[in-house]
TIVO-2410 file (N, C-alpha, C; in nm, 3 decimals):
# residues 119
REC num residu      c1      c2      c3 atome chaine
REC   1      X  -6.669 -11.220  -1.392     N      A
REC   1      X  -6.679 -11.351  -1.451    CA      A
REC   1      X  -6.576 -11.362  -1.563     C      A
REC   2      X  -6.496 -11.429  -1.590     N      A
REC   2      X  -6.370 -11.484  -1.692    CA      A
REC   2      X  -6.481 -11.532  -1.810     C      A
REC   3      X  -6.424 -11.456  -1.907     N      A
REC   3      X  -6.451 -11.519  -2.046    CA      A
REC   3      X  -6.376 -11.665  -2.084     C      A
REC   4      X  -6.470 -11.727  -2.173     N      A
REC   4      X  -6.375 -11.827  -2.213    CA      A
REC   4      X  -6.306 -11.767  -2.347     C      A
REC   5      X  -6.172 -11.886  -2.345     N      A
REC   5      X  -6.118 -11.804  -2.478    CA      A
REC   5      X  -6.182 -11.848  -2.585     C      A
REC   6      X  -6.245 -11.854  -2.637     N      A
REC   6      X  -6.364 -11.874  -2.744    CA      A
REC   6      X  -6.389 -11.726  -2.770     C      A
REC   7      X  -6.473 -11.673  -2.612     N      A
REC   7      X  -6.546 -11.534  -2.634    CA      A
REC   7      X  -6.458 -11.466  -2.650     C      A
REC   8      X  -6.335 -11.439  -2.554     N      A
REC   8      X  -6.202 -11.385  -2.575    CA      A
REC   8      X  -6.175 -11.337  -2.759     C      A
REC   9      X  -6.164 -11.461  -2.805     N      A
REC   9      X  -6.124 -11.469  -2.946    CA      A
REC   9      X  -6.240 -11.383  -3.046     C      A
REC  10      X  -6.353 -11.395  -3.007     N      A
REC  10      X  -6.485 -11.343  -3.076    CA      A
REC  10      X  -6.443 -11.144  -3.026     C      A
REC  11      X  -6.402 -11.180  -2.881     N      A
REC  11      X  -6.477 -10.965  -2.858    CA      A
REC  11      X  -6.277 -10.956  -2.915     C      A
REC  12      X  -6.165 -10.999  -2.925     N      A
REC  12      X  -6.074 -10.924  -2.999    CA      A
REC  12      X  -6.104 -10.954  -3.158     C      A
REC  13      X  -6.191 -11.017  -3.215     N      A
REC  13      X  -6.239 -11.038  -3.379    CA      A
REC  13      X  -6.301 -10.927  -3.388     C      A
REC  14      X  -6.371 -10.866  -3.308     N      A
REC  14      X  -6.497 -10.783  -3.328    CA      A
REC  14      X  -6.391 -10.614  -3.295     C      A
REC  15      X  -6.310 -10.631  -3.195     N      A
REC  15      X  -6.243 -10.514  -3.181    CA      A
REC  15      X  -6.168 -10.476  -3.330     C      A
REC  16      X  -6.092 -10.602  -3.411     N      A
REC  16      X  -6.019 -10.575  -3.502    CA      A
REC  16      X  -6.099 -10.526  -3.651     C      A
REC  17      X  -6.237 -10.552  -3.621     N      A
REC  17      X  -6.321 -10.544  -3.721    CA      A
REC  17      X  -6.323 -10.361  -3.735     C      A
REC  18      X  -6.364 -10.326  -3.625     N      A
REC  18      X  -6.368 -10.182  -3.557    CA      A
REC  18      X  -6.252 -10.105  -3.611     C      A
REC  19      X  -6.125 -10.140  -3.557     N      A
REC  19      X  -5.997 -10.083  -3.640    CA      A
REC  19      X  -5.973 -10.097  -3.754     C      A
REC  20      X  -6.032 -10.168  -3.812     N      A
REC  20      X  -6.044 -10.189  -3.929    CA      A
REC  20      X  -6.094 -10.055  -4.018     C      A
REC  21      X  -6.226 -10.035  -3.970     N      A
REC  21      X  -6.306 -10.001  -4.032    CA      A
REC  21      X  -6.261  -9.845  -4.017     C      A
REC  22      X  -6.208  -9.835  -3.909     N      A
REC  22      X  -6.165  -9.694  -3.849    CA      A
REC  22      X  -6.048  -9.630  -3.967     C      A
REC  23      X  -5.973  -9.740  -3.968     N      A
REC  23      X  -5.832  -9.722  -4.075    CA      A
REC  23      X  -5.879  -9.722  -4.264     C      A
REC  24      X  -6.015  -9.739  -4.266     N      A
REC  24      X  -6.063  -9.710  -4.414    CA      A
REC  24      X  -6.101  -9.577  -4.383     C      A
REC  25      X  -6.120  -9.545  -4.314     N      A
REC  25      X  -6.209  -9.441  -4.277    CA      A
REC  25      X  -6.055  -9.320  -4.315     C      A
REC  26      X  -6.008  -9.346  -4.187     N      A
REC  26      X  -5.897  -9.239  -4.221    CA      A
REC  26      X  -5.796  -9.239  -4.387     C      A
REC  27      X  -5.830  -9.357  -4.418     N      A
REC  27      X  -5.721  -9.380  -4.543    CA      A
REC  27      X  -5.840  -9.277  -4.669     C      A
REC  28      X  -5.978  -9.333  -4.664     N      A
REC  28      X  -6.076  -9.215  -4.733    CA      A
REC  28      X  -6.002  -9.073  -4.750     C      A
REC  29      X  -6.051  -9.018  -4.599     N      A
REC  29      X  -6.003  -8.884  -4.539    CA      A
REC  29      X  -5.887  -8.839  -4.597     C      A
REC  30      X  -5.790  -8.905  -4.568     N      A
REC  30      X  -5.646  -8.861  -4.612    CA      A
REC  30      X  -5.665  -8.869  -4.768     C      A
REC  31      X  -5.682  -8.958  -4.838     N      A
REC  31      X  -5.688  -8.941  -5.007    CA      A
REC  31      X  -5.813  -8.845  -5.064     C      A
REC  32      X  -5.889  -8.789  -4.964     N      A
REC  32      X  -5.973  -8.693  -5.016    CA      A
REC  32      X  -5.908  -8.573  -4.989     C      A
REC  33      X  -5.810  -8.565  -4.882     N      A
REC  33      X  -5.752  -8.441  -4.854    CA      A
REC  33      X  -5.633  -8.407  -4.957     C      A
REC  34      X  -5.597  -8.527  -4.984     N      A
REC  34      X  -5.480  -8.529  -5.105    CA      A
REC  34      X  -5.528  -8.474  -5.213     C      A
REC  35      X  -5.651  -8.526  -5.261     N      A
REC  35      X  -5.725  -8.514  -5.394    CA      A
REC  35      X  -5.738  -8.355  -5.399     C      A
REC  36      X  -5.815  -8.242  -5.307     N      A
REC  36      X  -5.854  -8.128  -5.249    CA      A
REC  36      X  -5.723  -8.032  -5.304     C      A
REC  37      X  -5.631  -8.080  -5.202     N      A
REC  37      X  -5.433  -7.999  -5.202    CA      A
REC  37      X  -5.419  -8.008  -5.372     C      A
REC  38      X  -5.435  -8.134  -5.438     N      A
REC  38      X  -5.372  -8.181  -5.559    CA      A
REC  38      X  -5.477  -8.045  -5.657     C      A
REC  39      X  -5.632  -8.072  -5.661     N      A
REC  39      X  -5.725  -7.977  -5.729    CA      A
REC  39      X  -5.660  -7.800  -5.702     C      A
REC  40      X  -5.627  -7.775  -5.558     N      A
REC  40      X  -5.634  -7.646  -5.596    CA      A
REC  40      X  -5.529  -7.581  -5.658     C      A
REC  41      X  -5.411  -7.701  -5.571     N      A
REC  41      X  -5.272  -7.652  -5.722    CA      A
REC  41      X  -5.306  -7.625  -5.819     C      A
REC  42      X  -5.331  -7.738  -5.850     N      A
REC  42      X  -5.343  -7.740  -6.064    CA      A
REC  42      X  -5.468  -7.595  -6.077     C      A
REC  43      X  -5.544  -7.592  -5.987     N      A
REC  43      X  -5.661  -7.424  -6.061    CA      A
REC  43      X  -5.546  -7.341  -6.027     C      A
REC  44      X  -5.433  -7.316  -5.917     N      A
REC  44      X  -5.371  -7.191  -5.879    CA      A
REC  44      X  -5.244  -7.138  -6.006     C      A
REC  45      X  -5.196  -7.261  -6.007     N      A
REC  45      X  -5.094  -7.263  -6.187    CA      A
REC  45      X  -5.168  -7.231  -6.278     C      A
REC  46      X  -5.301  -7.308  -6.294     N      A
REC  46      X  -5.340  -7.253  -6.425    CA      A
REC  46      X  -5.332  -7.096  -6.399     C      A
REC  47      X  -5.411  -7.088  -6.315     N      A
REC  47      X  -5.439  -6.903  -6.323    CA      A
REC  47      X  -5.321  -6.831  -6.293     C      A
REC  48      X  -5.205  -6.892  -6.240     N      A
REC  48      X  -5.044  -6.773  -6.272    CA      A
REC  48      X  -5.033  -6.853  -6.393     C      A
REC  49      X  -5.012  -6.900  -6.454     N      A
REC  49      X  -4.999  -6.932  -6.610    CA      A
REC  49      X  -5.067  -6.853  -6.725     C      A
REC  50      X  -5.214  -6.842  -6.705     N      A
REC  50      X  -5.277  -6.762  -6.776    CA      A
REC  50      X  -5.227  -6.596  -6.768     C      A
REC  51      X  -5.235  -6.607  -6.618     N      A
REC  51      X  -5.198  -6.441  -6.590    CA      A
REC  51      X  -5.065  -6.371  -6.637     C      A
REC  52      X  -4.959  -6.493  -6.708     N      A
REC  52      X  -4.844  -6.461  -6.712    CA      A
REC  52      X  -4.801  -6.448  -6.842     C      A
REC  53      X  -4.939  -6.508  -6.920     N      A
REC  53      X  -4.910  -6.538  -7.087    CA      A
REC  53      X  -5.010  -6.521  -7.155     C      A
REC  54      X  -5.009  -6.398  -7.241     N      A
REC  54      X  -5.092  -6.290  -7.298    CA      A
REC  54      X  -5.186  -6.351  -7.387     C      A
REC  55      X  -5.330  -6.406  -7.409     N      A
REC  55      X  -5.344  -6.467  -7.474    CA      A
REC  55      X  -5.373  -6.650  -7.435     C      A
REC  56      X  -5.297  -6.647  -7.332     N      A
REC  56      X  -5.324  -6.788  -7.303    CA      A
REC  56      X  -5.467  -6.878  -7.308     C      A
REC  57      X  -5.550  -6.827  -7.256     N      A
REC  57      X  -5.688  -6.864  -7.282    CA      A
REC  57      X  -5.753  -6.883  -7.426     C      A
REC  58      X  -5.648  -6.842  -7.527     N      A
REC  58      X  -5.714  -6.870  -7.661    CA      A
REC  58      X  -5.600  -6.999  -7.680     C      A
REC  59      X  -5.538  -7.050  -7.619     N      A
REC  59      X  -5.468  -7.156  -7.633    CA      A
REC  59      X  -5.510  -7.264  -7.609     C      A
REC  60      X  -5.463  -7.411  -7.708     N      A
REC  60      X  -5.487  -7.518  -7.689    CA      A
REC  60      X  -5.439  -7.595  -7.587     C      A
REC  61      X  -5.461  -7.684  -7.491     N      A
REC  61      X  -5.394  -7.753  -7.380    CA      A
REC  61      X  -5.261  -7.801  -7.454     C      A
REC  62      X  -5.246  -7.827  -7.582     N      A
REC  62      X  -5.119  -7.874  -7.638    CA      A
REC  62      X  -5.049  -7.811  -7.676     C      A
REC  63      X  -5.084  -7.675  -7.757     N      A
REC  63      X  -5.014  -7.551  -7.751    CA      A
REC  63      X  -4.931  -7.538  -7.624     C      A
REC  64      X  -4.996  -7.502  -7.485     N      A
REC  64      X  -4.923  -7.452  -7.355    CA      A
REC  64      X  -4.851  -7.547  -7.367     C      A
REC  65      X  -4.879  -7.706  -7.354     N      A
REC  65      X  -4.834  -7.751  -7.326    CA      A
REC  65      X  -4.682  -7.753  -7.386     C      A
REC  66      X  -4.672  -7.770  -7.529     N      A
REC  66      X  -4.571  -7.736  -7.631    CA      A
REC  66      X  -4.450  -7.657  -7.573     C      A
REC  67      X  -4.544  -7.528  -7.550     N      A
REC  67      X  -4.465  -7.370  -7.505    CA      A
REC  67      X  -4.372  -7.450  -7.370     C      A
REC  68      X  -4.454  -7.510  -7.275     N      A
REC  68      X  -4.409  -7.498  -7.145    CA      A
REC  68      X  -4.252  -7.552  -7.198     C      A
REC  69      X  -4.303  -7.742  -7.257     N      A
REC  69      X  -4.209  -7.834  -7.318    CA      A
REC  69      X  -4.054  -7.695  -7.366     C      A
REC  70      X  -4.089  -7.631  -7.413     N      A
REC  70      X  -3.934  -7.626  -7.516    CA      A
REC  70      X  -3.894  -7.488  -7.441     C      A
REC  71      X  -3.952  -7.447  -7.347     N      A
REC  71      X  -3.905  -7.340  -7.224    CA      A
REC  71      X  -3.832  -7.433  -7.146     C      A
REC  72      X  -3.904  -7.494  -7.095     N      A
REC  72      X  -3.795  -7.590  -6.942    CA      A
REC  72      X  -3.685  -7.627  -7.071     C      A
REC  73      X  -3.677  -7.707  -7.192     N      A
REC  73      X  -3.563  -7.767  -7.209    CA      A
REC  73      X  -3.463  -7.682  -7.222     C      A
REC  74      X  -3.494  -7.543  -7.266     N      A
REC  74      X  -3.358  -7.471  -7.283    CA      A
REC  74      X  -3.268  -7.507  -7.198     C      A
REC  75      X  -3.134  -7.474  -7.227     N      A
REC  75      X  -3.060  -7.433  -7.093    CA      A
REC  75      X  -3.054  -7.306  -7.045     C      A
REC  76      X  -3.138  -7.225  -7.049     N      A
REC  76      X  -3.125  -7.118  -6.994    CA      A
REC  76      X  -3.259  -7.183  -6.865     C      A
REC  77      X  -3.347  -7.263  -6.937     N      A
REC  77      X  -3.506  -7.257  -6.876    CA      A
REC  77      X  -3.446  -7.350  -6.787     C      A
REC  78      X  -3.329  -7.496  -6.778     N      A
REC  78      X  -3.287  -7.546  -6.678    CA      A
REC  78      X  -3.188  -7.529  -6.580     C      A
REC  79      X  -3.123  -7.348  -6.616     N      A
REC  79      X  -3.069  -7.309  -6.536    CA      A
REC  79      X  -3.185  -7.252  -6.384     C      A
REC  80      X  -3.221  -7.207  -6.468     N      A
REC  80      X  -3.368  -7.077  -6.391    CA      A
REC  80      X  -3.410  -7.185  -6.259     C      A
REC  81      X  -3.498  -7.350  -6.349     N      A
REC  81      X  -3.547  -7.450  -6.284    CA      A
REC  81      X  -3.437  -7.493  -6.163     C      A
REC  82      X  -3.295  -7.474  -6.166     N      A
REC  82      X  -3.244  -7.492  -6.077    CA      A
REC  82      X  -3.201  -7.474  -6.013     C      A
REC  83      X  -3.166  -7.294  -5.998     N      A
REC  83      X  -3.178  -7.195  -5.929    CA      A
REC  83      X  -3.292  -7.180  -5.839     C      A
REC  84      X  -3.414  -7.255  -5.859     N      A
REC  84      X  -3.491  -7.205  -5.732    CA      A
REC  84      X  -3.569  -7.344  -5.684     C      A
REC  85      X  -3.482  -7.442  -5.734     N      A
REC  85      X  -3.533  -7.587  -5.664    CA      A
REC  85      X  -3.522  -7.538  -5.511     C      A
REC  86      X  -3.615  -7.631  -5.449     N      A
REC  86      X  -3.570  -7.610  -5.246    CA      A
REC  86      X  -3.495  -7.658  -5.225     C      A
REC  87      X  -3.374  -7.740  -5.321     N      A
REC  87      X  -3.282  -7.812  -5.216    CA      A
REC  87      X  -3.178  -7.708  -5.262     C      A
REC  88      X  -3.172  -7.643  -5.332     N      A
REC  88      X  -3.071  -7.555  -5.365    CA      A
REC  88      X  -3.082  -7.404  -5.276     C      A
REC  89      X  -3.088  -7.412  -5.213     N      A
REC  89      X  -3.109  -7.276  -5.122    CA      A
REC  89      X  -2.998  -7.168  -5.137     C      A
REC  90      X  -2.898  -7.175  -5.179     N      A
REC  90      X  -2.775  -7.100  -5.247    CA      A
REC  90      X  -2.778  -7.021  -5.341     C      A
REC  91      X  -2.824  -7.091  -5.473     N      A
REC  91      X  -2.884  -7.051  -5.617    CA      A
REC  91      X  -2.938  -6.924  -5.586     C      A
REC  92      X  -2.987  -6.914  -5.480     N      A
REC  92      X  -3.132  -6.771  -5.489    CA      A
REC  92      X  -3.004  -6.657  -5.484     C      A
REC  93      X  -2.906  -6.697  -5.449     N      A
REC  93      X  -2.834  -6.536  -5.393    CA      A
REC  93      X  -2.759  -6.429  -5.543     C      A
REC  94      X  -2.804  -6.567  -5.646     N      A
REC  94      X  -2.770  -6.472  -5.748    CA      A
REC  94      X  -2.874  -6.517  -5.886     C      A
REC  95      X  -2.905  -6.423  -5.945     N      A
REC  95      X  -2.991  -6.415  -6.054    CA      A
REC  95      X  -2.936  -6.432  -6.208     C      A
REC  96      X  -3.012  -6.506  -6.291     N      A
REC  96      X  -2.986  -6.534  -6.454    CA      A
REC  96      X  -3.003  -6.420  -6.510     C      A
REC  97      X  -2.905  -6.368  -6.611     N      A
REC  97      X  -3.029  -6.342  -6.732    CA      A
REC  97      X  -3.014  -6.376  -6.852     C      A
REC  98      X  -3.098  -6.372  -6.925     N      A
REC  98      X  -3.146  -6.430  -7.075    CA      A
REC  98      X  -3.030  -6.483  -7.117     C      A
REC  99      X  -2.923  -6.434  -7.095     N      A
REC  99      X  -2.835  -6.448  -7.159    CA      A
REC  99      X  -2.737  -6.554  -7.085     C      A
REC 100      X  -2.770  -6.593  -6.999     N      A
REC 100      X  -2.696  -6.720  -6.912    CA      A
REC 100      X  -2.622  -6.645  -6.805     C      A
REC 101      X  -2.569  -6.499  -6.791     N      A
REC 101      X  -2.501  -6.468  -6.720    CA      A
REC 101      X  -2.543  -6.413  -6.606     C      A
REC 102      X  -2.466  -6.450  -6.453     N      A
REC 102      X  -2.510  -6.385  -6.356    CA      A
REC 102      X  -2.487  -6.300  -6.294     C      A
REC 103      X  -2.589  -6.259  -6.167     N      A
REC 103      X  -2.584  -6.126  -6.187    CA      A
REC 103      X  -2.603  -6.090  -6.009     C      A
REC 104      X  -2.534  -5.977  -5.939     N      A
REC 104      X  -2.552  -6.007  -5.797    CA      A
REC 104      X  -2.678  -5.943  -5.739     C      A
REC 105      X  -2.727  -5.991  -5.639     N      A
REC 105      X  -2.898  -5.932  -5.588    CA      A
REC 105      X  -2.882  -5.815  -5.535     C      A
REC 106      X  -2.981  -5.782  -5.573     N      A
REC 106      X  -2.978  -5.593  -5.513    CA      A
REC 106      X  -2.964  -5.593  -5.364     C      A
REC 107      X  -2.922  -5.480  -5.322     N      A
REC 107      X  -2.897  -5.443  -5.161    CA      A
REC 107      X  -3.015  -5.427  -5.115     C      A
REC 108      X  -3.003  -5.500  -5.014     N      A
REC 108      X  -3.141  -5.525  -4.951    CA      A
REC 108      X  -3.133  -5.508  -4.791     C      A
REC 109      X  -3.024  -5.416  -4.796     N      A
REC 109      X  -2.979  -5.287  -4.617    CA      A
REC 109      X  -3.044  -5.245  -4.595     C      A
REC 110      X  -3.147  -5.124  -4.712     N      A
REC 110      X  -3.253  -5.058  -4.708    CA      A
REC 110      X  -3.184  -4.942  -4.765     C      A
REC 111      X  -3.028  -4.913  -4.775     N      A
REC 111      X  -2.942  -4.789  -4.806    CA      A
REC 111      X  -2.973  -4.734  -4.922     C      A
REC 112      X  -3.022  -4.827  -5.063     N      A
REC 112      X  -3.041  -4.787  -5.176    CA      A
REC 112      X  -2.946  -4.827  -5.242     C      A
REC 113      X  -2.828  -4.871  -5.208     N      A
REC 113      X  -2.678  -4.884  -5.288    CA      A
REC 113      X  -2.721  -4.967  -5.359     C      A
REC 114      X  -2.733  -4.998  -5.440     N      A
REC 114      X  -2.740  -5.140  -5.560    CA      A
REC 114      X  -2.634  -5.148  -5.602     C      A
REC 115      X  -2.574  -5.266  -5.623     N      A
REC 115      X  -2.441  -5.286  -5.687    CA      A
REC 115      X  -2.442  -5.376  -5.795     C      A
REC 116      X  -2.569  -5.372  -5.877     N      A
REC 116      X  -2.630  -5.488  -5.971    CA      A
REC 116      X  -2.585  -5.423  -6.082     C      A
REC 117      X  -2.502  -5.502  -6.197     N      A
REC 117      X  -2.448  -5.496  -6.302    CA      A
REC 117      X  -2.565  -5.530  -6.431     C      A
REC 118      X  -2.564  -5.411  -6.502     N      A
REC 118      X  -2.656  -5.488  -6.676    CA      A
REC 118      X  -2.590  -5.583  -6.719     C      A
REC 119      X  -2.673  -5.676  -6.721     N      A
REC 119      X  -2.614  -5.791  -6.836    CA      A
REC 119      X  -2.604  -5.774  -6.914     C      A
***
């Protein structure tokens, strides 16, 4: 039996209602999964942060925060930061030290030869 387009118009209203509801659904899902990824970062930094800085736990959130602040600005701390960005995939083949100068990566043949210079 042929619908009229009346009903036509009513069962695709009622289908779009459905997708509708389907696409909150997944948009939920996805921003709860975001929320989840986003939470366990921030616990996994804190705890290599703590683990990395003696004392940290008797620190104020503004303290670290302070410390972090005037580490990245150095230029030594925005050399480091850009040496191991992902778009720089190059950077890794040679190492900083303290002192700005670089330095070549150890042999990694398995021979033992190191040809790495003290800074």
């Amino acid at each position: 039996m042929a619908k009229t387009k009346t009903e036509r118009i009513v069962s695709i209203e009622e289908q779009i209602a459905k997708l509708e509801a389907q696409k909150k659904l997944l948009i939920q899902k996805q921003n709860a999964e975001e929320r989840k990824a986003r939470t366990k970062r921030l616990i996994e930094r804190g705890a290599i942060l703590e683990s990395l800085i003696d004392g940290a736990e008797s620190l104020t959130n503004e303290q670290v925060k302070a410390l972090l602040e005037k580490t990245v600005a150095t230029d030594y701390g925005k050399r480091i930061l850009a040496s191991i960005a992902p778009q720089d995939s190059e950077a890794h083949a040679e190492e900083l030290t303290p002192e700005g100068q670089t330095q070549a990566p150890a042999d990694t043949n398995g021979e033992g030869n190191s040809t790495r210079e003290a800074g």
